[in-house]
VOKE-521786 format. One line per field, with one value per residue (C-alpha): chain; x negated, y negated, z negated; residue in one letter. Coordinates in pm, whole numbers, plus 50000, padded with zeros to 5 digits. Last residue first. Layout:
BEGIN
kette: c(A ...)
u: c(X ...)
v: c(Y ...)
w: c(Z ...)
rest: c(a ...)
END
This chain:
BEGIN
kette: c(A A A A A A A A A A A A A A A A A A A A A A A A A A A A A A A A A A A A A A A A A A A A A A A A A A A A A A A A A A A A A A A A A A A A A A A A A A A A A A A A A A A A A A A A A A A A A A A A A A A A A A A A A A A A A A A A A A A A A A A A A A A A A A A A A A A A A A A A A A A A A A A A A A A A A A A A A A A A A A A A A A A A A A A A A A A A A A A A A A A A A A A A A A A A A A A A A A A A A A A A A A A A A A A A A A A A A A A A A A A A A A A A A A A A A A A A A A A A A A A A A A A A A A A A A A A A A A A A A A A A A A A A A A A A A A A A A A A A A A A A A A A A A A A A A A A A A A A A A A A A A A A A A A A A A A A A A A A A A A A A A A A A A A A A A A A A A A A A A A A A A A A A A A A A A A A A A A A A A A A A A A A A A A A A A A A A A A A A A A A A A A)
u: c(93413 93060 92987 92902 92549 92414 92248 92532 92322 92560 92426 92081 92027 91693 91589 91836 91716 91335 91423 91604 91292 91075 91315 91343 90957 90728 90646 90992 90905 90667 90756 91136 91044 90802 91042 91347 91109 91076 91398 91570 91894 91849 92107 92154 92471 92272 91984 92213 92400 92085 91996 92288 92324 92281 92555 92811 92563 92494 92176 92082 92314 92167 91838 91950 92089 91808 91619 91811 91798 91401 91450 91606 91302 91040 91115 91222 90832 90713 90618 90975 90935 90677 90875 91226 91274 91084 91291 91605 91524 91412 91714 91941 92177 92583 92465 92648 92437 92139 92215 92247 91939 91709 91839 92017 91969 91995 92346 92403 92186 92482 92583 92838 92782 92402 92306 92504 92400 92050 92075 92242 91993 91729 91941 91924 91549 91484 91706 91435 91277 91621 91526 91232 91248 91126 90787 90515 90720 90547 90668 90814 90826 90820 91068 91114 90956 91115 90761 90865 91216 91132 91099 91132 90960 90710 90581 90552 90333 90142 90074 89965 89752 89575 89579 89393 89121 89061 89043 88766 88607 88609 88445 88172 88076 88015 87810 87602 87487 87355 87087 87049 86869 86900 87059 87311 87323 87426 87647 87846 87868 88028 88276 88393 88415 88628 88895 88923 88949 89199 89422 89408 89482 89755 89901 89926 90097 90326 90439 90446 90660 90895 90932 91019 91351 91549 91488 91346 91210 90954 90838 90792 90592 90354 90310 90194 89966 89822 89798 89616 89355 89367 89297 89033 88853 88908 88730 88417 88417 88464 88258 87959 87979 87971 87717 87503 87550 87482 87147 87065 87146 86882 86652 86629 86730 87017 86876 86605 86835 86901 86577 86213 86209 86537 86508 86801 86990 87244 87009 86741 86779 87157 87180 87128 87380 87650 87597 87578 87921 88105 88030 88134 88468 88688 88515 88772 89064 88952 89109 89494 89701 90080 90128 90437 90561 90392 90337 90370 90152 89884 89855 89850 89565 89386 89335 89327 88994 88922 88886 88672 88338 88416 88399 88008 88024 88216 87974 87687 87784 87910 87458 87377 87555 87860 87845 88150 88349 88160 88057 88409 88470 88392 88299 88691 88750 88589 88841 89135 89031 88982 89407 89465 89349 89531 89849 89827 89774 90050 90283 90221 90250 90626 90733 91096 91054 91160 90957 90784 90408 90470 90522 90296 90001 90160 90089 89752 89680 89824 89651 89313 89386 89411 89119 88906 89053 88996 88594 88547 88684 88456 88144 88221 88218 88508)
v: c(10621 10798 11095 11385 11472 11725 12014 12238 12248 12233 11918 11954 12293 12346 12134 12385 12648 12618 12537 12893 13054 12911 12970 13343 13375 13392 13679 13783 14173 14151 13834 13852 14257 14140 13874 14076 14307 14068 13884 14224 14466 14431 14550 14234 14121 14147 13869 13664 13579 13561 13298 13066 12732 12937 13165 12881 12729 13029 13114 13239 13480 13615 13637 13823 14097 14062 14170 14445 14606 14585 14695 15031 15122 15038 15251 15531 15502 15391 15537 15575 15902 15959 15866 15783 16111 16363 16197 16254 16611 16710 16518 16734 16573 16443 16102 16016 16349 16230 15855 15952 16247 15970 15774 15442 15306 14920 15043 14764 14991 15172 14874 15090 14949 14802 15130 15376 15203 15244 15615 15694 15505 15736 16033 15989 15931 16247 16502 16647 16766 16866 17254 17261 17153 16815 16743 16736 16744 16580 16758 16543 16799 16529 16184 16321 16592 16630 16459 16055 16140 16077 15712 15526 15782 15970 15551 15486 15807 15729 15353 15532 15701 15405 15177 15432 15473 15115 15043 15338 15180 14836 15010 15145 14827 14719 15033 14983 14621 14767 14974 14881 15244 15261 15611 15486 15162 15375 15587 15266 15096 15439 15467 15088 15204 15550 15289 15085 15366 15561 15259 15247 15596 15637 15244 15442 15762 15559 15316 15589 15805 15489 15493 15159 15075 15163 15252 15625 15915 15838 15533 15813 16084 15761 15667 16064 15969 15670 15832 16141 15917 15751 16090 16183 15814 15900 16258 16157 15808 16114 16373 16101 15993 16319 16459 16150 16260 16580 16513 16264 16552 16807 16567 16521 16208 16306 16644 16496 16459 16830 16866 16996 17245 17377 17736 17820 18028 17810 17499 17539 17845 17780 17407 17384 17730 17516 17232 17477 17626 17303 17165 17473 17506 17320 17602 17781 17646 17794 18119 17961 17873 17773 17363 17247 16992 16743 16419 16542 16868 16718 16425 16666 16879 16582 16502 16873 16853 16542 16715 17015 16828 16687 17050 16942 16704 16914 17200 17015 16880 17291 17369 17106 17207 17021 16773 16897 16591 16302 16424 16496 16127 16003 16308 16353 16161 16460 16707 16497 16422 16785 16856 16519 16672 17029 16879 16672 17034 17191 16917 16927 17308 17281 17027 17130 17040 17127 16933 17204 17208 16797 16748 16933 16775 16452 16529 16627 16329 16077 16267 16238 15891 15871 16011 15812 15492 15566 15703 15376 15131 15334 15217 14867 14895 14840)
w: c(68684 68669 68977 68873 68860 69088 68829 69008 69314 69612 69758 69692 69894 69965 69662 69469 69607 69546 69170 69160 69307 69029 68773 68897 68874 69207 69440 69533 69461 69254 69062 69056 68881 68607 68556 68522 68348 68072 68046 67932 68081 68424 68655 68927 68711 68389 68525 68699 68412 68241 68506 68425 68610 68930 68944 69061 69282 69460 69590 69278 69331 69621 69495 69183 69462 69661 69307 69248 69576 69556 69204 69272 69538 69284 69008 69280 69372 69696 70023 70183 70342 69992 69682 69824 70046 69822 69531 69628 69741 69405 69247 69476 69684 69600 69666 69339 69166 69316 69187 68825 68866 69012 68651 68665 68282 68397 68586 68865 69114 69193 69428 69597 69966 69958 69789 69973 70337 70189 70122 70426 70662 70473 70506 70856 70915 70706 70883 71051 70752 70568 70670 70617 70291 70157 70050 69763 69456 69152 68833 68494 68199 67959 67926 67568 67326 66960 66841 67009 66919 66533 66602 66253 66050 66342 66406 66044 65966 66231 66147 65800 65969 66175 65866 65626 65915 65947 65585 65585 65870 65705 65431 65625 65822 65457 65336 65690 65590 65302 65483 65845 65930 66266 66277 65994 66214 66521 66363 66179 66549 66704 66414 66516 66889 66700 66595 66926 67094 66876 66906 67244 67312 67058 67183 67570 67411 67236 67507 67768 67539 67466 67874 68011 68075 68341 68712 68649 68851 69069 68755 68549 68760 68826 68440 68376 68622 68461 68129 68298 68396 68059 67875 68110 68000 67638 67734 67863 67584 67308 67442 67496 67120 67013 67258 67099 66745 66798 66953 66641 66397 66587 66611 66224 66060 65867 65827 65594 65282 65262 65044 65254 65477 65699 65785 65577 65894 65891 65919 66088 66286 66347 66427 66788 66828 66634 66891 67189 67038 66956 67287 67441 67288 67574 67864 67620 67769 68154 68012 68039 67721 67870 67794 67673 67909 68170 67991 67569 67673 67863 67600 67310 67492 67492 67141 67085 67312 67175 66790 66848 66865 66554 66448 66430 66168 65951 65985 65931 65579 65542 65619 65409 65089 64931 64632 64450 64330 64449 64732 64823 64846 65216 65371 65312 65630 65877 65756 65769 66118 66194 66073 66265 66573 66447 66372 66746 66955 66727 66821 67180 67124 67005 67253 67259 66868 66557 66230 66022 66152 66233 65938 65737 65972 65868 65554 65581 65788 65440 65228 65393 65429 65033 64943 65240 65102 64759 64827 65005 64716 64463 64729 64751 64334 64104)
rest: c(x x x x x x x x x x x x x x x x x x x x x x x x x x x x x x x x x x x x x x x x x x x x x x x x x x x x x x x x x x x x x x x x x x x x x x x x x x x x x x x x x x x x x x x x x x x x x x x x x x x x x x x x x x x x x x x x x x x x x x x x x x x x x x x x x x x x x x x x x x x x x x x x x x x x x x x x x x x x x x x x x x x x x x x x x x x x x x x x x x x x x x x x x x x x x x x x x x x x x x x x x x x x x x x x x x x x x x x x x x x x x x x x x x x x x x x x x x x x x x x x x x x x x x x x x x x x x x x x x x x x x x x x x x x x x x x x x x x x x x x x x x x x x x x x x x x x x x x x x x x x x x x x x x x x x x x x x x x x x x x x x x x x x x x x x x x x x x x x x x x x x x x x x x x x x x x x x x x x x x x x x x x x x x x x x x x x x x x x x x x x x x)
END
């Protein structure tokens, strides 16, 4: 079996693979319908642009539909981010400034229509693949992608803000998902970038290589897809979404501000609610007896951090308190579920930010502060 046999399989069967998950995610319900619609037509172009690797082989295709596929690429980051938007902030509602999306697609398809479309092309189709025209589209390509990528991750990191004003817990599985998408899309499309530029180089065998292990990669990204919408369904039924930053209180609870402050914090050193590792802004709202919109006005910007942020500050006093005591001490996951945390990780995280040094660290620095009540004090021998 040749290098070249082993391409064609892996490009076969990823096709598959995106098709079906296009099929999926067309039928699967959803409160994130479009999100879903914006992904199945992303993979739907992907799909499209992996069977270059074995449709040759069964109906060698014209020039002018060659072009074609390369140039819907240029359709494929604006779904890419259209899923994002969607999946952070809600289902999306189509607005006219979408179409300034198509323009690369258009210019490129204008580029290409004397030439190519319009069967001005000389020579055999072989040419095109060094043509100006071909090495232009190839560029915008490559500077869509990295342009968009980069708009992705901006709206990553907000999307990440709205969370963290709203939620004390756990982090979110959406964030987790969308972030390994993006990276893993980066990482995949850096190798495609390498292969274009030796095609356009002209490396010769070298390029069938970096081929194949772009093939492999492609297989292993869909299939790590499929995986992810088989064990975590959730992640396409739309979750932690529709999260809206609210600029400032009402008028009327403006001058109020300093007082529900003091209120606030006189709630949270009294009742402790902070003890709950899934404390919500809506949980504590609805003990506060507020609104969550007016909850988080006061915490996010009259106290100028997130709600994330404000629940572990109490937290963490409270794990510094205990491990002021010799009889918590001895047992820092003790002190790590009585302060509200629920993993080792983001009690660290947390101790570190906040304390600005590990709970064992802190815990040491007690116990040489306090020798005489730290339970590592040997007893005495008889």
């Amino acid at each position: 079996m040749t290098l070249e046999t082993i391409i064609n399989g892996l490009g076969l069967v990823s096709t598959c693979v995106c098709l079906l998950l296009v099929a999926f995610l067309l039928s699967a319900k959803s409160k994130i319908r479009t999100a879903n619609l914006f992904l199945a037509g992303f993979l739907f172009l992907t799909a499209i642009d992996l069977s270059s690797w074995f449709t040759y082989v069964i109906v060698p295709l014209p020039a002018p539909y060659r072009m074609l596929r390369t140039t819907l690429g240029f359709l494929q980051m604006p779904l890419f981010l259209g899923y994002f938007a969607s999946v952070s902030f809600g289902d999306l509602k189509p607005r006219a400034g979408w179409s300034l999306h198509l323009l690369p697609f258009i210019l490129a398809t204008l580029l290409l229509l004397p030439r190519v479309y319009l069967g001005l092309w000389g020579g055999t189709p072989a040419p095109i693949s060094r043509s100006s025209e071909f090495l232009v589209i190839e560029i915008g390509l490559e500077a869509q992608y990295y342009a968009y990528a980069i708009g992705v991750a901006l709206m990553l990191q907000r999307f990440r803000a709205l969370f963290l004003e709203r939620y004390s817990g756990a982090q979110s599985q959406t964030i987790v998902w969308l972030t390994q998408l993006l990276a893993v899309s980066f990482a995949a499309h850096s190798l495609v970038a390498v292969k274009t530029y030796m095609i356009l180089d002209n490396f010769g065998d070298k390029v069938l290589i970096l081929e194949w292990i772009v093939a492999g990669t492609a297989l292993s990204v869909t299939v790590w897809i499929t995986l992810k919408a088989l064990r975590h369904p959730d992640l396409f039924r739309g979750i932690d979404g529709r999260l809206k930053r609210v600029a400032q209180l009402p008028d009327a609870m403006m001058d109020t501000a300093d007082e529900d402050m003091r209120r606030l914090k006189a709630f949270m050193e009294k009742e402790a609610p902070y003890v709950d590792p899934d404390l919500s802004l809506e949980m504590l709202a609805k003990k506060l007896q507020v609104s969550p919109r007016n909850l988080s006005v006061l915490i996010n910007h009259h106290m100028a951090t997130h709600f994330f942020d404000f629940i572990n500050s109490f937290r963490i006093a409270r794990a510094k308190a205990l491990l002021r005591t010799p009889a918590a001490r001895s047992n820092l996951t003790f002190v790590m579920l009585e302060s509200g945390f629920n993993s080792k990780s983001s009690f660290n995280t947390a101790f570190r930010k906040h304390a600005g040094m590990t709970p064992s660290q802190y815990r040491k620095l007690q116990t040489e502060i306090s020798p005489e009540t730290s339970v590592e004090k040997k007893r005495p021998t008889s």
